[in-house]
Backbone bond lengths (Angstrom), bond angles and torsions (degrees), N, CA, C in turn:
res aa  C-N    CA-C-N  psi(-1)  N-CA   C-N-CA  omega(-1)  CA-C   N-CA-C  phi
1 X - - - 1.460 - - 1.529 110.08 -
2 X 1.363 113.02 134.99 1.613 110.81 173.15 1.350 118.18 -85.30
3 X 1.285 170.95 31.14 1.092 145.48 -167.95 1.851 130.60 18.83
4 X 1.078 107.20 116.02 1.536 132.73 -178.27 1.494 140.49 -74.17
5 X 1.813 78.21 -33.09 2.070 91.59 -166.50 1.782 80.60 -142.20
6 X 1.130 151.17 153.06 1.453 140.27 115.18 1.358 107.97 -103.17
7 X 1.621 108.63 144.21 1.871 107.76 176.52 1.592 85.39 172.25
8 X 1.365 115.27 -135.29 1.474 119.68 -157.53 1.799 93.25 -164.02
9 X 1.431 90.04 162.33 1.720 114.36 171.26 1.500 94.45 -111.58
10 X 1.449 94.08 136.85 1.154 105.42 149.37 1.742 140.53 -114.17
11 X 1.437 96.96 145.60 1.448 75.36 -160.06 1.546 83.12 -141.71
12 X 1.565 117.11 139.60 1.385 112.68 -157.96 1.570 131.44 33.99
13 X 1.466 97.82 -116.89 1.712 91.39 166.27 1.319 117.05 -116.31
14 X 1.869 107.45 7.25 1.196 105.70 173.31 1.758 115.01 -84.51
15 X 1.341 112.05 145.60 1.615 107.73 169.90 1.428 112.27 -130.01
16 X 1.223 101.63 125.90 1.499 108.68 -174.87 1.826 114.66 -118.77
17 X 1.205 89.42 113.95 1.684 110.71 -175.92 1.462 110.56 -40.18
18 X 1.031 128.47 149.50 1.846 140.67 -177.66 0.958 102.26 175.74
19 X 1.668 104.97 158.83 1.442 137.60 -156.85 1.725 87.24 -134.19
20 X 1.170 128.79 133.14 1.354 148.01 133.13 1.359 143.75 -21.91
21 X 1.254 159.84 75.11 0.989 146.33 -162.05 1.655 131.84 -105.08
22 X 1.095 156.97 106.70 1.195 129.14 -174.60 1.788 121.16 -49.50
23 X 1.152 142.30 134.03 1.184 134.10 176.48 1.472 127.56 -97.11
24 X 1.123 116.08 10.73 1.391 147.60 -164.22 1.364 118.68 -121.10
25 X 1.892 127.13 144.47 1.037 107.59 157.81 1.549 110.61 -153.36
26 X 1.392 142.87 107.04 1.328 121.10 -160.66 1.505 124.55 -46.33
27 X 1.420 114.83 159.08 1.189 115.03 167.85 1.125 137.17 -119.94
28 X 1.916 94.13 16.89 1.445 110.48 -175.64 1.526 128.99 -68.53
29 X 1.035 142.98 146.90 1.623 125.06 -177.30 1.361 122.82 -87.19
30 X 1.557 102.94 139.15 1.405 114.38 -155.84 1.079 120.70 -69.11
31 X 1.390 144.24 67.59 1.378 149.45 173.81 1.492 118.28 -44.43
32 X 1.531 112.24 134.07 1.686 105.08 153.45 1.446 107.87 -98.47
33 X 1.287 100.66 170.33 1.306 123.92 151.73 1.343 123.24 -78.63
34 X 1.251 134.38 118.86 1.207 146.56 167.54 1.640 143.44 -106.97
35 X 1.101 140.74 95.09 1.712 129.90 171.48 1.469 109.78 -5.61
36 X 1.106 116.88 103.47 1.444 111.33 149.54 1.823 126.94 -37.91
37 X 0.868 124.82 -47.76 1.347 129.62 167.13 1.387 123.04 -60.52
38 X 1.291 123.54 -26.47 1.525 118.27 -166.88 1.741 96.04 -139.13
39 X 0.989 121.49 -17.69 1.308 120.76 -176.44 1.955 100.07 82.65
40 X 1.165 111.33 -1.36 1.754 105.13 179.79 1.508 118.04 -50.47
41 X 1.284 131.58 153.59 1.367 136.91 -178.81 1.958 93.34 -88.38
42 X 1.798 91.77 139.48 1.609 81.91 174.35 1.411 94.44 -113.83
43 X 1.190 99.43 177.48 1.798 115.26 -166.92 1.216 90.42 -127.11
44 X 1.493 87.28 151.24 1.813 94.61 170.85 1.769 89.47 -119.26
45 X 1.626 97.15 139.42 1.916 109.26 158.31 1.319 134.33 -111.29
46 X 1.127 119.93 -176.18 1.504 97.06 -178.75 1.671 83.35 -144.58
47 X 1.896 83.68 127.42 1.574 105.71 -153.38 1.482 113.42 -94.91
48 X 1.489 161.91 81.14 1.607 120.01 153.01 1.493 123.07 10.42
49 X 1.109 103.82 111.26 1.404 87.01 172.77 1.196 109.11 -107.71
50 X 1.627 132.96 33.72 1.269 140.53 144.92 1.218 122.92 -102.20
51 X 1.330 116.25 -14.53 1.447 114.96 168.73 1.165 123.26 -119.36
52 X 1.555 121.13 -3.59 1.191 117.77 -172.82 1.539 131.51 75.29
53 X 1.406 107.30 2.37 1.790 129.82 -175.74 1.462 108.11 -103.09
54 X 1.547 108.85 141.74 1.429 116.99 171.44 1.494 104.82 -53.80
55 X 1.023 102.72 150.39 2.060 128.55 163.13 1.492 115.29 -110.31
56 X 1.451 109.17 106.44 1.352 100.93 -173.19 1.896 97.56 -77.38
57 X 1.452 101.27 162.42 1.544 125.51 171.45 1.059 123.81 -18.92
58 X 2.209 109.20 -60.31 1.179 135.02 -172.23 1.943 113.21 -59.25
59 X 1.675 93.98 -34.58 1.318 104.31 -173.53 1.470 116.02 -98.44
60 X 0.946 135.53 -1.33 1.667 144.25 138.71 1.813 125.97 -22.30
61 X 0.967 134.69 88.12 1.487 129.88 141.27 0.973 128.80 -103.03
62 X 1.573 119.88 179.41 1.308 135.34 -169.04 1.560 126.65 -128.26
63 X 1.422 113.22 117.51 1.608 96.53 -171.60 1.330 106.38 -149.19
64 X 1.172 122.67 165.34 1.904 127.51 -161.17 1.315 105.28 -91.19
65 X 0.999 127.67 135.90 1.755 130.29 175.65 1.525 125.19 -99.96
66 X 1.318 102.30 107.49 1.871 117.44 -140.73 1.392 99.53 -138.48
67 X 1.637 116.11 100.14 1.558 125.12 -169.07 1.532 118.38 51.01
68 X 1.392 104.60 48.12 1.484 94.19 171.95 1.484 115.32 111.91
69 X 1.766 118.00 -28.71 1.308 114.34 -139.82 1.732 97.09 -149.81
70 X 1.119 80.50 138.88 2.168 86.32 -171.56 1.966 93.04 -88.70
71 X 1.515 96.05 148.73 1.217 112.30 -155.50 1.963 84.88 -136.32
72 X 1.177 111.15 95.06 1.162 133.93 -171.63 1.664 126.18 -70.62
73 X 1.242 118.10 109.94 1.755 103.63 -174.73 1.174 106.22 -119.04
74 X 1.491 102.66 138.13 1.285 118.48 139.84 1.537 136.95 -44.31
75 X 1.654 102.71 178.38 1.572 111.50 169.12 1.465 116.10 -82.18
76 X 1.887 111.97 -39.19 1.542 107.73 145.39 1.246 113.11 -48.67
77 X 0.942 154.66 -62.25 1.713 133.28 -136.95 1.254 113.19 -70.73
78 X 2.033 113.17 -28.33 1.569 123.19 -172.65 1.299 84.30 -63.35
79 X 1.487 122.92 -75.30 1.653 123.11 179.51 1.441 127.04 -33.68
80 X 1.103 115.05 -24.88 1.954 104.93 -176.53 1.470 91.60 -90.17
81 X 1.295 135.66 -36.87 1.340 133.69 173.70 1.358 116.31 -31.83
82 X 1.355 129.39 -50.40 1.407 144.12 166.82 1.793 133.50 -175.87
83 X 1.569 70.23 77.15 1.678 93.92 -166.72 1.216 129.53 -49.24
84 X 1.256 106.81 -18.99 1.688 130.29 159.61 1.586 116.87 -53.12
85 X 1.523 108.59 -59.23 1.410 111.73 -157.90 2.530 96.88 -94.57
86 X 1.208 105.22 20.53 0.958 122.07 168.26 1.317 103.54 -78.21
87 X 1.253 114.33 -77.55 1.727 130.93 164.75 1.142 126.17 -45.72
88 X 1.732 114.09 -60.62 1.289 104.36 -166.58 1.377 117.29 -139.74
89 X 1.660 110.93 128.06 1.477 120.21 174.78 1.366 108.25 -72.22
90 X 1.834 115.36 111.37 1.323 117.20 -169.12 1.306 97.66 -122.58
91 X 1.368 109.25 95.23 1.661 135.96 151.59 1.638 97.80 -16.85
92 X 1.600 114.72 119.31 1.404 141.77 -179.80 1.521 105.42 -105.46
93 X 1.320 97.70 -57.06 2.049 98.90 -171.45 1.207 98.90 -149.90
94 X 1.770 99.15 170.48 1.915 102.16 -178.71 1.848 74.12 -132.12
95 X 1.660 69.46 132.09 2.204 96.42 168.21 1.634 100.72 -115.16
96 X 1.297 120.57 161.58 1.062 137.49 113.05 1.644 118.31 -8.51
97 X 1.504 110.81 107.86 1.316 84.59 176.40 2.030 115.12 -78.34
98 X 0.904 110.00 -27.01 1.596 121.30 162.51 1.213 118.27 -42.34
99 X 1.685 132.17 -11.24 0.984 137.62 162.19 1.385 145.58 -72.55
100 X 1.861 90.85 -25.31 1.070 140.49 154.46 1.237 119.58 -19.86
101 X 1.323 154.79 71.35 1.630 118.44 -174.31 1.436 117.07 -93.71
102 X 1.734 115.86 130.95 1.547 131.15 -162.59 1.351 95.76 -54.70
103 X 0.991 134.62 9.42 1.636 136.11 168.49 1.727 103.95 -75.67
104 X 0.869 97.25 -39.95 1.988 86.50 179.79 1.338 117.38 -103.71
105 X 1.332 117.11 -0.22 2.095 114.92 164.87 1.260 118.51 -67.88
106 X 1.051 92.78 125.71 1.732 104.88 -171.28 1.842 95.21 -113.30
107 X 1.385 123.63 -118.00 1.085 126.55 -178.88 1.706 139.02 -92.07
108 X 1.708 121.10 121.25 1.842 101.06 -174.12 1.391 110.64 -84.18
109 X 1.460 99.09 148.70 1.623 88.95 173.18 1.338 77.23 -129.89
110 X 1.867 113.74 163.42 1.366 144.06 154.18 1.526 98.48 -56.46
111 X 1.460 104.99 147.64 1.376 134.02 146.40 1.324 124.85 -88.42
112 X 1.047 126.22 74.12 2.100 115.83 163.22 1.371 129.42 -70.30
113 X 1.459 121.04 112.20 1.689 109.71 -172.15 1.514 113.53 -70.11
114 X 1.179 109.60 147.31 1.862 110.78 -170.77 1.974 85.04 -92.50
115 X 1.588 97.04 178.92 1.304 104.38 -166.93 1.581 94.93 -82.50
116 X 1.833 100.15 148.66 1.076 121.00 174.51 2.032 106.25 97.65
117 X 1.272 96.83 -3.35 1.766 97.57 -164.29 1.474 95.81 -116.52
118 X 1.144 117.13 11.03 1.656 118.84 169.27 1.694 126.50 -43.66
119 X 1.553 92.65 -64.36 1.378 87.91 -173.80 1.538 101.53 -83.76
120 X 0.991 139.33 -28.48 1.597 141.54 172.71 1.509 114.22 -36.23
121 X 1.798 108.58 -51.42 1.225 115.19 177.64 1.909 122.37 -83.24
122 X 1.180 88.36 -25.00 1.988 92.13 166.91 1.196 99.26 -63.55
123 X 1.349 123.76 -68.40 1.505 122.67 163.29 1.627 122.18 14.40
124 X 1.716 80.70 -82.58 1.491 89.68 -153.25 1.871 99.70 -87.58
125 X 1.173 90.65 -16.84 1.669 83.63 162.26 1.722 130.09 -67.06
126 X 1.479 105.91 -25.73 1.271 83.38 -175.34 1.294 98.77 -130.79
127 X 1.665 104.83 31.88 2.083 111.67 133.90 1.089 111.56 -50.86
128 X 1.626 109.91 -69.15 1.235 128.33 -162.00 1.853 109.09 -53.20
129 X 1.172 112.10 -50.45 1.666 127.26 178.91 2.007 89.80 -36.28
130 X 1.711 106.83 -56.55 1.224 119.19 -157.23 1.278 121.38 -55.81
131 X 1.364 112.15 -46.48 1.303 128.32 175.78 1.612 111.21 -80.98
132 X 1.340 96.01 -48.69 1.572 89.93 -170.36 1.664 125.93 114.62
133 X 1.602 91.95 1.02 1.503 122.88 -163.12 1.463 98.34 -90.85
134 X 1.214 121.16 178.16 1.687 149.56 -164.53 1.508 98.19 -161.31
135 X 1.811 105.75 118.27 1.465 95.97 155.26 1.652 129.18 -107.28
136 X 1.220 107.43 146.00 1.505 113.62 179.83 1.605 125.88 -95.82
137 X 0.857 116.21 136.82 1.354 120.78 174.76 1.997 114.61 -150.92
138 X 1.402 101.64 -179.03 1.509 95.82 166.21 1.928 106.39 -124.33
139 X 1.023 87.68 171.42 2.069 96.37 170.54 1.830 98.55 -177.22
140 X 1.445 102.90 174.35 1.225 108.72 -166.39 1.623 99.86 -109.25
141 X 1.382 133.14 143.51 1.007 163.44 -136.95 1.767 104.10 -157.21
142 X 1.357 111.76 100.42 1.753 103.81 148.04 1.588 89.29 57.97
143 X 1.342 123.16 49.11 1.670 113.37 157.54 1.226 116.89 79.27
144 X 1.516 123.69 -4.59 1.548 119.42 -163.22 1.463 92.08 -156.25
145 X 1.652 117.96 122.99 0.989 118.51 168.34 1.938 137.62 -59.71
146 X 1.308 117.99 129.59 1.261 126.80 -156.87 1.795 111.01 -106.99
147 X 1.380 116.56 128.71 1.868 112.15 162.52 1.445 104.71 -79.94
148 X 1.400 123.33 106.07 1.693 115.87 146.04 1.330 128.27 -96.08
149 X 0.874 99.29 150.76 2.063 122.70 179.79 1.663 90.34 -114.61
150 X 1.432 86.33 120.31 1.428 106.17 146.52 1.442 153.36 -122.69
151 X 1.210 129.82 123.85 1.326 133.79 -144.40 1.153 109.34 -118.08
152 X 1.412 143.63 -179.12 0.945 166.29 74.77 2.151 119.54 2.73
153 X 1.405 111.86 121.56 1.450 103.10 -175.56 1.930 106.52 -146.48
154 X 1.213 109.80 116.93 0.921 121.05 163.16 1.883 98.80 73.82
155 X 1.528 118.46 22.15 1.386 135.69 175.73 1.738 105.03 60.53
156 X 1.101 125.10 11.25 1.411 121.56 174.75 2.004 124.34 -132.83
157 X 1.307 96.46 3.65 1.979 102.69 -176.38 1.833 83.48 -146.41
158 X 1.355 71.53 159.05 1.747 94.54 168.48 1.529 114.42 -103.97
159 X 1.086 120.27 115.45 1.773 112.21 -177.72 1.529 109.71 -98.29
160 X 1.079 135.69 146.96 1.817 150.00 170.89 1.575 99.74 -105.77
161 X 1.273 118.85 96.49 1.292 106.98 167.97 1.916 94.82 -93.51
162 X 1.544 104.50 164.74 1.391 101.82 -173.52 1.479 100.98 -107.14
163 X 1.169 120.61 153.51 1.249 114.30 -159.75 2.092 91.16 -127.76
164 X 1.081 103.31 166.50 1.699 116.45 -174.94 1.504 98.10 -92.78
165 X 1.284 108.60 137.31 1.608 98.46 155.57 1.729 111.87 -93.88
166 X 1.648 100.97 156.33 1.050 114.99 -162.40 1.339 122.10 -71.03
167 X 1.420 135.02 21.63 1.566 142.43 171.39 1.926 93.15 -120.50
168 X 1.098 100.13 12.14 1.443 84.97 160.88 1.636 98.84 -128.28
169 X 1.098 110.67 41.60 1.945 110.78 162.23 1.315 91.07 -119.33
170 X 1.688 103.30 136.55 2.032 116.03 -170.51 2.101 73.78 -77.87
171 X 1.202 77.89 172.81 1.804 120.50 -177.87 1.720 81.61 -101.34
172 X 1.800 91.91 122.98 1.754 81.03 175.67 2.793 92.52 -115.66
173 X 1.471 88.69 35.07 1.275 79.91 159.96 1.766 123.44 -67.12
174 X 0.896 127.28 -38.90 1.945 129.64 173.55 1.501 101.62 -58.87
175 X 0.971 142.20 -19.06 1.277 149.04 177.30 1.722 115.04 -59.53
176 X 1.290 131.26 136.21 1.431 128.63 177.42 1.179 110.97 -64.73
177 X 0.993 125.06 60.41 1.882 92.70 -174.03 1.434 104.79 -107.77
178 X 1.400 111.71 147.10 1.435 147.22 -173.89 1.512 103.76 -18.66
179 X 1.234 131.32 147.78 1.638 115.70 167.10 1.611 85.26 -89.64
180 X 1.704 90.81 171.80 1.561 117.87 -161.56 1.254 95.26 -99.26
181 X 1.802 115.19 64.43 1.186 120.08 165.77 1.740 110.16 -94.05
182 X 1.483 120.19 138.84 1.468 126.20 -168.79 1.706 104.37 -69.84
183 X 1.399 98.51 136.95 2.314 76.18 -168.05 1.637 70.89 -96.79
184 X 1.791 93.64 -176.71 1.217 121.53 -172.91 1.255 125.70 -41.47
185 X 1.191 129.67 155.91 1.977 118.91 177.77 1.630 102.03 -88.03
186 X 1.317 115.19 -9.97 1.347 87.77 -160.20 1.928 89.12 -100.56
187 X 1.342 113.31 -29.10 1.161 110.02 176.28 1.684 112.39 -77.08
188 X 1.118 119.12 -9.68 1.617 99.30 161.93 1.371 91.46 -105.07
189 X 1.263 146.36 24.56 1.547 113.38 140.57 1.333 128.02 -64.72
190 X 1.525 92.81 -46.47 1.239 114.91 179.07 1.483 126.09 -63.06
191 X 1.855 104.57 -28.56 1.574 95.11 173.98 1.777 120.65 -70.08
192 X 1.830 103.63 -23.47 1.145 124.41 177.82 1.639 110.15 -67.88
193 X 1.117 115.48 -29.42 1.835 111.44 162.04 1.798 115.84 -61.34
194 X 1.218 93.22 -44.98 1.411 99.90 165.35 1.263 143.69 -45.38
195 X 1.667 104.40 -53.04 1.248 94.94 162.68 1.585 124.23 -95.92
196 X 1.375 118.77 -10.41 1.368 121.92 151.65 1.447 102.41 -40.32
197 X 0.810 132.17 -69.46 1.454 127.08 -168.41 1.178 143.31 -76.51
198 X 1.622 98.29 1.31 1.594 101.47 163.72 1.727 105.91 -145.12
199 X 1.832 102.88 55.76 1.263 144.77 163.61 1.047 122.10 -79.05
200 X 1.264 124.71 102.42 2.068 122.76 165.05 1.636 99.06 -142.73
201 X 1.396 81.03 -171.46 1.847 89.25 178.43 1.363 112.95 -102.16
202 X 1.284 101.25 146.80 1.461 134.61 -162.25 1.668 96.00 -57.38
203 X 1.629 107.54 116.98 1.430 104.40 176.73 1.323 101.37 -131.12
204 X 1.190 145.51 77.42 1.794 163.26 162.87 1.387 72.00 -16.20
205 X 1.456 159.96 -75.49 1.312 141.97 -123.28 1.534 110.84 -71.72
206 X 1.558 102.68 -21.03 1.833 122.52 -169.35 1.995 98.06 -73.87
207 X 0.989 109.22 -30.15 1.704 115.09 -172.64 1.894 102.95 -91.92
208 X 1.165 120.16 138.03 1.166 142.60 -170.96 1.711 106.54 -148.34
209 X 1.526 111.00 135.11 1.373 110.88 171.87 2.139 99.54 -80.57
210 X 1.209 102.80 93.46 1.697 116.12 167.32 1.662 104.25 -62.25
211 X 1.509 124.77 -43.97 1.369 108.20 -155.62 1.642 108.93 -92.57
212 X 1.295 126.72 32.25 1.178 126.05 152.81 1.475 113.87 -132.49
213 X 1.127 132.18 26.46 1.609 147.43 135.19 1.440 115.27 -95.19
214 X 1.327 126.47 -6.99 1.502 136.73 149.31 0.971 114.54 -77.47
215 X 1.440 121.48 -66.50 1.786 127.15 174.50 1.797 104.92 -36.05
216 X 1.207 127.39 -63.28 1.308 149.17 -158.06 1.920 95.29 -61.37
217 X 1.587 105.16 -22.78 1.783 97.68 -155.81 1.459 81.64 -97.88
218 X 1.471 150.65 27.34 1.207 140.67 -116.09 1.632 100.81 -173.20
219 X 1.442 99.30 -53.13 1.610 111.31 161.72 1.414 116.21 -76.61
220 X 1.237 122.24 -37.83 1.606 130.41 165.90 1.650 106.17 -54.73
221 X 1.511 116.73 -39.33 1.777 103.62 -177.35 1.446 123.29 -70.73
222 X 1.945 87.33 -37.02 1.583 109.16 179.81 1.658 116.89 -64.62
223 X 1.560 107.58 -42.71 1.399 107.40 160.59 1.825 138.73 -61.80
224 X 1.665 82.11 15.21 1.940 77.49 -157.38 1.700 84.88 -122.67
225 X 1.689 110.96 -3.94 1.441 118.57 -164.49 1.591 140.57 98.92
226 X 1.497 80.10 -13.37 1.748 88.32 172.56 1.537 141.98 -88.09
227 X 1.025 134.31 143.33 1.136 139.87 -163.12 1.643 117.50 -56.21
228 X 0.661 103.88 149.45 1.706 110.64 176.24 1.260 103.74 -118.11
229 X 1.605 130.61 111.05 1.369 135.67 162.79 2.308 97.89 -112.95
230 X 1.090 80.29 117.34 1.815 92.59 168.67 1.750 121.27 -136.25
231 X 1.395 101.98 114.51 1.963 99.24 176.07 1.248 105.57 -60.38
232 X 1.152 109.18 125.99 1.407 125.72 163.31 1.333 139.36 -62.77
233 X 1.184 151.88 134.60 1.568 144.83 -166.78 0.947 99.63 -68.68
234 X 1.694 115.39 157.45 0.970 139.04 -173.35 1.512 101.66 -104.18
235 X 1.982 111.34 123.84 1.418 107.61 -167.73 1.532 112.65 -88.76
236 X 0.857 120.13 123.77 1.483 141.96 159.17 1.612 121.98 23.51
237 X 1.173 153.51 46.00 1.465 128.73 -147.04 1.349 131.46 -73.67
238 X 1.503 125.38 113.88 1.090 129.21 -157.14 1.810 106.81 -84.29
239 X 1.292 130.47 131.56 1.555 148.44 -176.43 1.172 121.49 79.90
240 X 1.607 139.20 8.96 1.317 143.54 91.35 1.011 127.80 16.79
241 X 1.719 105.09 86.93 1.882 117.52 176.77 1.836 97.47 -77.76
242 X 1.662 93.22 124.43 1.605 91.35 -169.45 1.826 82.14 -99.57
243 X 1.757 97.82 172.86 1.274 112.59 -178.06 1.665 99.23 -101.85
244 X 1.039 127.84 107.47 1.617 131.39 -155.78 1.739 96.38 -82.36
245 X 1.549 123.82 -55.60 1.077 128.01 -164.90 1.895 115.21 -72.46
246 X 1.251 101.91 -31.07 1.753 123.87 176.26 1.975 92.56 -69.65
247 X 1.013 128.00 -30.55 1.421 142.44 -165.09 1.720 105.05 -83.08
248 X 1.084 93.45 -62.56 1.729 113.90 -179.61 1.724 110.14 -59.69
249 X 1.527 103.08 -49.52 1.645 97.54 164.62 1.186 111.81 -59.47
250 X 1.580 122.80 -59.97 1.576 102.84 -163.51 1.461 104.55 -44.18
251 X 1.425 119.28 -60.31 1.307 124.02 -149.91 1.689 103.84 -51.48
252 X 1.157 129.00 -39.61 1.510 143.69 -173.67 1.451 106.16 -61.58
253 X 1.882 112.08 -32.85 1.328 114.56 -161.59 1.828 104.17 -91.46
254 X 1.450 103.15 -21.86 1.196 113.37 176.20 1.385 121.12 -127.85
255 X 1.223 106.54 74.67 1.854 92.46 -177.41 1.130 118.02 -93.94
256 X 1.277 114.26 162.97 1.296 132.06 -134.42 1.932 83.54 -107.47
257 X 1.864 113.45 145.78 0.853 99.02 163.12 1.725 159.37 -80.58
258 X 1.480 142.88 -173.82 1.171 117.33 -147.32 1.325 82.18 -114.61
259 X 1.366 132.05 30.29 1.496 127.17 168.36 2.145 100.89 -96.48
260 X 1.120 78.28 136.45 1.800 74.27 172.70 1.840 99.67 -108.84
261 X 1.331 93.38 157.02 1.260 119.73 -174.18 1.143 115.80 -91.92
C-alpha cells in the first residue's frame, strides 16, 4: 500500500501522527479500448491545444480562468489556502455513527499510526469502541477539502471514511415520487412477512462481485473460438398495473435463498 495523506488527527490537544491508506480496490476487469477496424489499442494524450504537441506530465499545471486569464497554482497556494487542514484532521464532534446517513459516504481509507503515535492512537481507538461514538472533522485531501468520520473497524484499526458535504446532495424534489398515499394494510402486512422472513445479519462476506468471473469465463470461450449464445433479460415494462398482493404470495410461497450470489 502507498500512503495518500501523511499529517495527524487531532483530537483535543492530543495529536497523533498517521499515514492514510486507501481501503479499497476494484475488482472490475481491466478493459482497453480498441479501434473497431483493426483491433489497435488507442491512447489517450494530453494535447496543446495551440500547438497541437504532446505535454509531458512533468510540464502540466493547473490554474482558474478569471476574466480572460488563467491564474496559476502552485503546491504552496493548495497549502496557504488552509495550511492547517493540510496536516491535520482536527476532530470537531463525536456523532452516532447511525446518525450518519449512507447518503454522504463516499470513500474508507485505513489509519496507520506514524512513530511515536502508538499509544495516542490505541487510545483513541478504544474511546471510540467505548462509547460507541465516531469523530468528525474536516482536512484537505488531493487539493480539495474533505469531511472524515472516524471510527473504529473490526476493533483493531481506525478507518476515515470520507463523507460528502451536504450542498453536494442534488434536491431530489423534480423527481416523481409516489404521493404519500398509505397502501393497503393487508398488503403491507404481508410485505412485512416478507421481509421478516428473509431477515439475518448483515454478512459483507455472503456478497461477491460474480459478474467479472462470468465476463472472464466468456473471454476464455471467445478466445478458444466459441460461440456465445446467452437469453437475454426481460426489459422492464413501463405503465403496467401490477397485482401487488398475487406478487407478495408468490414471493412468501417461494422464497428465495438467504445466500447471496
Amino acid at each position: 500500500m502507498k500512503a495518500i495523506w501523511n499529517g495527524a488527527i487531532g483530537f483535543g490537544l492530543v495529536n497523533i501522527p498517521v499515514k492514510i491508506y486507501s481501503a479499497t480496490e476494484t475488482t472490475k476487469l481491466d478493459l482497453d479500448m480498441l479501434d473497431k477496424s483493426d483491433f489497435s489499442n488507442i491512447k489517450f494524450k494530453r494535447v496543446n491545444e495551440s500547438t497541437g504537441k504532446e505535454v509531458k506530465w512533468e510540464n502540466i499545471v493547473k490554474g482558474y480562468l478569471m476574466d480572460e486569464k488563467y491564474i496559476v497554482l502552485d503546491e504552496e497556494d493548495y497549502e496557504a489556502a488552509s495550511p492547517e487542514k493540510t496536516k491535520i484532521l482536527s476532530i470537531d464532534q463525536f456523532v452516532k455513527e447511525a446518525e450518519v446517513d449512507s447518503v454522504y459516504f463516499e470513500n474508507p481509507y485505513y489509519l496507520e499510526p506514524q512513530k511515536n503515535g502508538e499509544n495516542a492512537y490505541r487510545l483513541l481507538l478504544k474511546a471510540l469502541q467505548e462509547t460507541e461514538m465516531a469523530g468528525i472533522g474536516t482536512f484537505v485531501l488531493r487539493d480539495s477539502e474533505a469531511i472524515g468520520m472516524i471510527r473504529p473497524y473490526n476493533e483493531e484499526i481506525l478507518v476515515l471514511n470520507r463523507l460528502r458535504f451536504h450542498q453536494e446532495i442534488r434536491d431530489y424534489k423534480d423527481l416523481k415520487i409516489p404521493a404519500q398515499k398509505a397502501p393497503k394494510p393487508a398488503e403491507l402486512k404481508m410485505a412485512v412477512s416478507l421481509i421478516k422472513q428473509l431477515s439475518q445479519d448483515f454478512d459483507p462476506i455472503m456478497y461477491k462481485n460474480t459478474y467479472s468471473d462470468e465476463l472472464m469465463k466468456i473471454i476464455k470461450k471467445k478466445a478458444k473460438g466459441k460461440n456465445i449464445k446467452t437469453k437475454k433479460a426481460e426489459p422492464a415494462k413501463e405503465g403496467k398495473v401490477i397485482d401487488l398482493m398475487a406478487q407478495l404470495k408468490a414471493s412468501l410461497q417461494t422464497p428465495k435463498s438467504k445466500s447471496a450470489s
